[in-house]
C-alpha positions in Angstrom: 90.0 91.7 65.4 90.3 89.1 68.2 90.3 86.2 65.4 93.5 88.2 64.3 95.1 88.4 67.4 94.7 84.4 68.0 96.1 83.8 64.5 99.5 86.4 64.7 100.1 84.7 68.0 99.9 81.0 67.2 102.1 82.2 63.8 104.5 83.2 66.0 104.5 80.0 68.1 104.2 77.7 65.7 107.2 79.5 63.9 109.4 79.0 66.8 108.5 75.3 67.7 108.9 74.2 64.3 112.4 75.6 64.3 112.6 74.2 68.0 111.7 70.8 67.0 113.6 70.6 63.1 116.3 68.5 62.6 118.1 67.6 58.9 115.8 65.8 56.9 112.3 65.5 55.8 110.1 68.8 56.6 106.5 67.2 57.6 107.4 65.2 60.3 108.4 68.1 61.9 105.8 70.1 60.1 103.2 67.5 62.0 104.6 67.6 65.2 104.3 71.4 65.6 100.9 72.1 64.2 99.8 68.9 66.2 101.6 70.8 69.9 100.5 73.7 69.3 96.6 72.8 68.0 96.6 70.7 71.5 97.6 73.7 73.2 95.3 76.2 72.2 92.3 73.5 72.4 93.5 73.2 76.0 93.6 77.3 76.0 89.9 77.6 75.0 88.5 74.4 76.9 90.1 75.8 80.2 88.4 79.6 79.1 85.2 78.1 81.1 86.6 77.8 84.4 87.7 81.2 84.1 84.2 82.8 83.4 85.1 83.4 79.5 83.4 81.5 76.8 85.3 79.0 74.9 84.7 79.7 71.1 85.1 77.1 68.2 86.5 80.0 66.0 89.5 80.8 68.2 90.3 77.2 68.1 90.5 77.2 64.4 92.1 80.7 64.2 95.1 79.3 66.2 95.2 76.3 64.1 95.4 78.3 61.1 98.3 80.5 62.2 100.4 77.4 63.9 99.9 76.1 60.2 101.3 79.2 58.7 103.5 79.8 61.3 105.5 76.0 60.5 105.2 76.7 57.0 106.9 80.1 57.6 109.7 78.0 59.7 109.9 75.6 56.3 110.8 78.7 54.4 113.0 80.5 57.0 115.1 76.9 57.0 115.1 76.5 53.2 116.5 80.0 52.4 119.0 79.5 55.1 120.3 76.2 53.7 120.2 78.0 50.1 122.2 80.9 51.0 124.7 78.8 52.9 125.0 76.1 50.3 124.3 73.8 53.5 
């Protein structure tokens, strides 16, 4: 259930800094940018977990960059069905 948790959230986030970071043009380099922000920040998340008596875990890591993943992709989608419906 925890796994879960770490992945809705990083969707979220990486939803919103995609759509933070987009301009007109290609997708990926924004696609890149985002999933590479906000992998950094949840390594940074679970590598500062130590100091705070918690246990860093590998899995978290790659449940957050799963969800930033899906989370941009989501952004993709969100953009492209906006720029379809407004002929844009």
């Amino acid at each position: 259930m925890k796994s879960l948790d770490h992945f809705l959230a990083y969707t979220v986030l990486g939803f919103f800094v995609f759509l933070s970071i987009y301009k007109k043009g290609s997708y990926f380099p924004s696609f890149l940018k985002a999933l590479i922000s906000c992998t950094l920040y949840g390594g940074a998340i679970e590598l500062l977990q130590k100091y705070t008596g918690r246990k860093p875990e590998i899995f978290d890591f790659l449940m957050d960059s799963a969800g930033a993943a899906c989370g941009s992709l989501l952004g993709i989608g969100a953009d492209w069905m906006i720029r379809k419906r407004t002929g844009r």
